[in-house]
C-alpha positions in Angstrom: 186.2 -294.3 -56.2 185.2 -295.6 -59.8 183.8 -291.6 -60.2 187.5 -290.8 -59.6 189.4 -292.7 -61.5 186.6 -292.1 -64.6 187.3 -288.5 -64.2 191.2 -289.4 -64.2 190.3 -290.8 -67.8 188.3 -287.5 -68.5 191.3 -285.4 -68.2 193.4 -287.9 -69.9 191.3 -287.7 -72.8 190.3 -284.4 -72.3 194.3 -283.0 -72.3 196.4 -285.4 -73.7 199.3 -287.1 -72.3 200.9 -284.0 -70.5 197.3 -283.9 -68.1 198.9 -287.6 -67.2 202.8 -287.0 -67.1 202.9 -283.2 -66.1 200.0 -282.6 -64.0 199.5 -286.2 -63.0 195.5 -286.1 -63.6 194.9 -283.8 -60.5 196.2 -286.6 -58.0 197.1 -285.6 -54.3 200.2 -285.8 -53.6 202.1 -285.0 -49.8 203.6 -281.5 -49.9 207.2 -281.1 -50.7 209.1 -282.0 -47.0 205.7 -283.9 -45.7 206.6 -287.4 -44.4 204.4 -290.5 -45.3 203.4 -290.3 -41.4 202.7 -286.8 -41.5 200.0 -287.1 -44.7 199.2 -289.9 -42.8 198.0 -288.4 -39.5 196.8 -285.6 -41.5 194.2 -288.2 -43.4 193.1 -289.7 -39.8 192.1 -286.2 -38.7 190.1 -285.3 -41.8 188.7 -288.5 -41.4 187.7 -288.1 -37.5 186.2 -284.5 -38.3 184.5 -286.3 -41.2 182.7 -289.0 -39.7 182.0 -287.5 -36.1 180.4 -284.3 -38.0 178.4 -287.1 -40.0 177.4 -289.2 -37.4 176.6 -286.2 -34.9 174.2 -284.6 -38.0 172.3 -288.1 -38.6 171.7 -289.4 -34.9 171.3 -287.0 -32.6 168.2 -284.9 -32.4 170.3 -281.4 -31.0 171.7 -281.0 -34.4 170.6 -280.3 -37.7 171.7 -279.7 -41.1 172.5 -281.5 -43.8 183.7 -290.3 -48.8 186.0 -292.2 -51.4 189.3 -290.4 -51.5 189.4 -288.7 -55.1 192.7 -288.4 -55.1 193.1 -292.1 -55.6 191.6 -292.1 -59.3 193.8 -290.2 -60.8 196.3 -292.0 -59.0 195.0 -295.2 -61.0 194.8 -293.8 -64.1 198.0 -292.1 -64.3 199.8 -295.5 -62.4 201.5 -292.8 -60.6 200.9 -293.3 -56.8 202.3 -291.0 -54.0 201.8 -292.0 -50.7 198.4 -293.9 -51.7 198.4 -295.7 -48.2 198.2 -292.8 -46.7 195.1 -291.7 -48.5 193.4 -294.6 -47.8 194.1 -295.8 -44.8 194.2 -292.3 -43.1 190.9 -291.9 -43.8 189.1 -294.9 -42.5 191.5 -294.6 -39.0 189.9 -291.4 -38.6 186.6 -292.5 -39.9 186.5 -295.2 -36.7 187.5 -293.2 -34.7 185.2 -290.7 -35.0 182.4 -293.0 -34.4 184.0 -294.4 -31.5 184.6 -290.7 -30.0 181.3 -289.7 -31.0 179.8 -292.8 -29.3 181.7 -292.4 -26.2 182.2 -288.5 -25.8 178.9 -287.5 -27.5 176.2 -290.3 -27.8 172.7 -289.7 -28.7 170.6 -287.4 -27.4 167.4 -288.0 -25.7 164.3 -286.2 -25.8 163.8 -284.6 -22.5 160.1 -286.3 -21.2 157.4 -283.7 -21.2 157.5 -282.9 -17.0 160.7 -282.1 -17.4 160.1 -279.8 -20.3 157.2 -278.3 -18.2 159.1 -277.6 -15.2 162.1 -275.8 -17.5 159.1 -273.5 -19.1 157.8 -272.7 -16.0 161.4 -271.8 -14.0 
């Protein structure tokens, strides 16, 4: 989060005071007619995906491949903040539960042992 709100001071400097009063530094804000519990919800499921993706791609074997919420820095810098709990609570809801689904629903794989592979080559 420091990145974030050091880039909220980059644009400040960067553009002046209109980057702070018009655009508001690039912060996040709900879309016009989005409730706090709709941005809300909306954080928890970006958070889920997050975390059960992440935890999926660094503990179990069957997959391969390759957090702070920026919006928050600008928020800081500016002093202007929209719906901030939702942006930060929203995403560590989903975060935990994401691991917890991907601990109960998922879990890590296991290596099959090598008769087993054998008899699968071998139909």
């Amino acid at each position: 989060m420091s990145d974030a709100v050091r880039a909220g001071f980059a644009l400040w400097g960067a553009y002046g005071s209109q980057a702070r009063t018009v655009a508001r530094l690039g912060a996040t804000a709900p879309t016009p007619g989005a409730s706090d519990l709709q941005t809300f919800f909306m954080e928890v499921l970006i958070g889920f995906v997050l975390v059960f993706v992440i935890v999926s791609m660094t503990t179990d074997s069957r997959v391969s491949g390759a957090a702070a919420p920026v919006c928050i820095g600008p928020m800081i810098v500016s002093l202007k903040f929209f719906s901030v709990w939702a942006y930060v609570l929203g995403p560590m809801v989903g975060g935990v539960l994401g691991a917890v689904g991907y601990d109960k629903f998922i879990g890590p794989a296991t290596a099959p042992d090598e008769e087993q592979a054998g008899s699968a080559n071998n139909g």
